[in-house]
N, C-alpha and C positions, 0 to 999 in steps of 0.2 A: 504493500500500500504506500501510496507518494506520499510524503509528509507533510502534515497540517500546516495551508497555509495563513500569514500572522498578518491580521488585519487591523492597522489602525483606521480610527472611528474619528471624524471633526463634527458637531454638531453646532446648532443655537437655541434649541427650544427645546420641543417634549421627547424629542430620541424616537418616535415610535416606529420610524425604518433601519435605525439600533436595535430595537428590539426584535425585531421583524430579522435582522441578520444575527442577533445571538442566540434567539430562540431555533434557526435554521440551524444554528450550531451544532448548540445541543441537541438537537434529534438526528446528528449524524447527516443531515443531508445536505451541508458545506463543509468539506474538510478542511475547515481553518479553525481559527479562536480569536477572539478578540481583543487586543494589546496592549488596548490603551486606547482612553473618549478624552479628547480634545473640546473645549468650547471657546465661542469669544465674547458671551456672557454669563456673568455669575448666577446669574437666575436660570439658566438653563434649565429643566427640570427630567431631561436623560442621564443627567451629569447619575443624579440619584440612581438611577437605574443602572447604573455603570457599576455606581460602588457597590451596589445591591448583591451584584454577580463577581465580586471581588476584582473589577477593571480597574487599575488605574487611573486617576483623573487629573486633568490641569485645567487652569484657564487662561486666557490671555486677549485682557479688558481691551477690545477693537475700541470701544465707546471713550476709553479716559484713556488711549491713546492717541487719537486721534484730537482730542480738546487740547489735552496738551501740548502737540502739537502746533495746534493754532494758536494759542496763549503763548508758544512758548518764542525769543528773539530767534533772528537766521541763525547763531553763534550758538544754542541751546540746541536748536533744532540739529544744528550739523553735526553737533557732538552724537548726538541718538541712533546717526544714520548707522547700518552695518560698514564694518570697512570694506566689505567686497560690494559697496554699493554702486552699478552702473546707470545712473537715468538716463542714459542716452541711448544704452545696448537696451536697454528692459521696455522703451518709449516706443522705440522700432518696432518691437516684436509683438505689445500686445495689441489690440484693438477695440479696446473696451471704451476708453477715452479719447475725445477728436486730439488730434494732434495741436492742434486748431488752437485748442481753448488752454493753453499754456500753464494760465495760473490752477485751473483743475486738473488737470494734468500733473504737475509738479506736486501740488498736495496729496493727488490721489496716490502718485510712485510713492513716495514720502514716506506717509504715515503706513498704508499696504506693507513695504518693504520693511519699516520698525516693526509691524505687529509680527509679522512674515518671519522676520528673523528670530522672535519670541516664542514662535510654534516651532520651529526649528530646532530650538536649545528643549525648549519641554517634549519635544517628540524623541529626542535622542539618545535618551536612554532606552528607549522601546523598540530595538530592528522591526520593520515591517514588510511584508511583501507586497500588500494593497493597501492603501487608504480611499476610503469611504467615505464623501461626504453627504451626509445622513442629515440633510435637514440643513446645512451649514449657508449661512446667508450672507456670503463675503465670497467677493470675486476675487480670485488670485492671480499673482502677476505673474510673471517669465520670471521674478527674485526667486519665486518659491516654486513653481514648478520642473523647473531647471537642475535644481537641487531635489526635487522629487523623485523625476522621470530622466533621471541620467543615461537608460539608454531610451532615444526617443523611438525605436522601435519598437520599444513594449512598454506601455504608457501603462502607467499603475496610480494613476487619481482618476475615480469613478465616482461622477454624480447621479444626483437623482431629479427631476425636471417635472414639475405639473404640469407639463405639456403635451402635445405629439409635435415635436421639434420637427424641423427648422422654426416650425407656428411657434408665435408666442414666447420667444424667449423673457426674460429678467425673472423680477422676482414675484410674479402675480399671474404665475400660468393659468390655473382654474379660474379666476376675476375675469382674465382675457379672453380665453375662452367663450365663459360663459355671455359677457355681455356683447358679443360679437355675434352668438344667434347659432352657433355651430349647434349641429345636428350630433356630433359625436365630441368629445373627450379622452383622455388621454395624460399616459406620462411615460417620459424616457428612461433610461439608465444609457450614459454617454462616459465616454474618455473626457478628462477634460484639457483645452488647448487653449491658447493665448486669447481665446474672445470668451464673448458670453454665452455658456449654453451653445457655444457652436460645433464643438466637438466631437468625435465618430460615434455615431449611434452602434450602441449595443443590442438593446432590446428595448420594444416598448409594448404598450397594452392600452386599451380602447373599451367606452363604455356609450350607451347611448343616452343623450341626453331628451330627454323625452318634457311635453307640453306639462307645465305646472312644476316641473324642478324648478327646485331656490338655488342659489349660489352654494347655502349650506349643503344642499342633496348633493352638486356634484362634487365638492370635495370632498365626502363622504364617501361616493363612489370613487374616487381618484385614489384616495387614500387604501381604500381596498384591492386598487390595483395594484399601488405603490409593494404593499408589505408583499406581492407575491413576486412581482417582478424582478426586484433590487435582489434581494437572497439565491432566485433564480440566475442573475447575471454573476453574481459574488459567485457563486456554483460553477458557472464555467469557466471563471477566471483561476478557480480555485484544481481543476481540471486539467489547466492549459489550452484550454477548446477555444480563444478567444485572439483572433492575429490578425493585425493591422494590415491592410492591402493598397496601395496606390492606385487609383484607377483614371482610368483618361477616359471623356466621350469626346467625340466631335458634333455638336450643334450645327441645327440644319443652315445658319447662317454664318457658321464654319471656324467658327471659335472653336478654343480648344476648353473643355471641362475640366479640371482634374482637381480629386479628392480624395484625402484617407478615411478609409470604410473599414468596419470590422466584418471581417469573416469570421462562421462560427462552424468550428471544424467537427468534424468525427472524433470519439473519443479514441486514442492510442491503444 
């Protein structure tokens, strides 16, 4: 049998697709364990659930990182940075913020790369094979993915998206969704890559939203989708079944497409 593999966990809120991958755990149907639950608020309330199951926890305050930051002079600020800080290598690569708008830009690398460095140091005592962002409500930059996914041909940061992606990316998939009139719903489990939610689809799942659903019905239903999916993709990852392919189209007006896609292999 291949050896359990060791999954850290990032959350912000209630953990329940934590729970959803340690409960897969333990009934043997992911062969991994869980290494350690990250948040970047203290109120989290998965944290609790972490320690319930004897996981290691930390936190690292995104909120009173980021004030300080702003409160804090350039000569404060610059002292904070990581020393392996590049804004101009890290600026290039992601695509989350216009290049455009300089002063958000510069605060966003910033403060991201201080908190970034902080998970970093608190992750480090836990080797991990995948990390799992389980609810985690903070986009990450090329600082910390980079240092994640060292070989970028097998990307090992997996989210989880209330959406059916490309649709609907940020942070309010089922809001979008829903007030947009869609006939169907949805959420992903993706690789994550230098933008938002844009990263190679894993696996997703689909529900029907039906005449007299609230908002609350479908993230009720989403969420039901959520705990089967996420454990599900954890499971192939856990497997090896899960490899990144380059693919090229040519469009009928002769452009050329190309995207990295996950293939989901035969088991060994």
């Amino acid at each position: 049998m291949k050896k359990p593999i060791r999954i850290g966990a990032l959350i912000s809120g209630t953990g329940s697709n934590l729970d959803a991958i340690m409960g897969a755990c333990g009934r043997g149907e992911i062969n991994g364990r869980v290494v350690f639950t990250g948040a970047d608020n203290p109120a989290a309330k998965g944290l609790e659930k972490a320690k319930k199951a004897g996981i290691p926890t930390f936190v690292v305050n995104y909120t009173e990182i980021i004030a300080q930051f702003k409160a804090g002079t350039d000569r404060e600020n610059l002292a904070k940075l990581p020393s392996d800080y590049d804004p101009e290598a890290i600026s290039a690569k992601q695509s989350i913020v216009s290049r455009s708008d300089k002063h958000r830009l510069r605060t966003f690398l910033a403060t991201r790369s201080i908190a970034e460095a902080e998970l970093l140091k608190a992750m480090a005592p836990y080797p991990f094979d995948l990390l799992v962002l389980a609810g985690f409500m903070r986009n990450l930059t090329p600082y910390f993915i980079d240092r994640v996914n060292t070989d970028p041909a097998n990307p090992r940061i997996m989210n989880i998206h209330p959406a059916l992606l490309p649709a609907f990316p940020g942070t309010d998939g089922y809001g979008d969704t829903f007030r947009y009139g869609c006939k169907v719903g949805g959420c992903t489990v993706h690789f994550v890559d230098y933008g938002e939610d844009s990263g190679p689809i894993i696996g997703q799942r689909c529900f029907p939203i039906n005449d007299g659903d609230t908002l609350e019905a479908v993230k009720k239903k989403g969420l039901e989708q959520e705990w089967q999916l996420f454990p599900e993709c954890v499971r192939l990852f856990a497997e090896n079944r899960l490899k990144t392919v380059k693919m090229t189209h040519n469009r009928a007006n002769g452009e050329i497409f190309t995207r990295t896609v996950v293939k989901i292999v035969k088991p060994a």
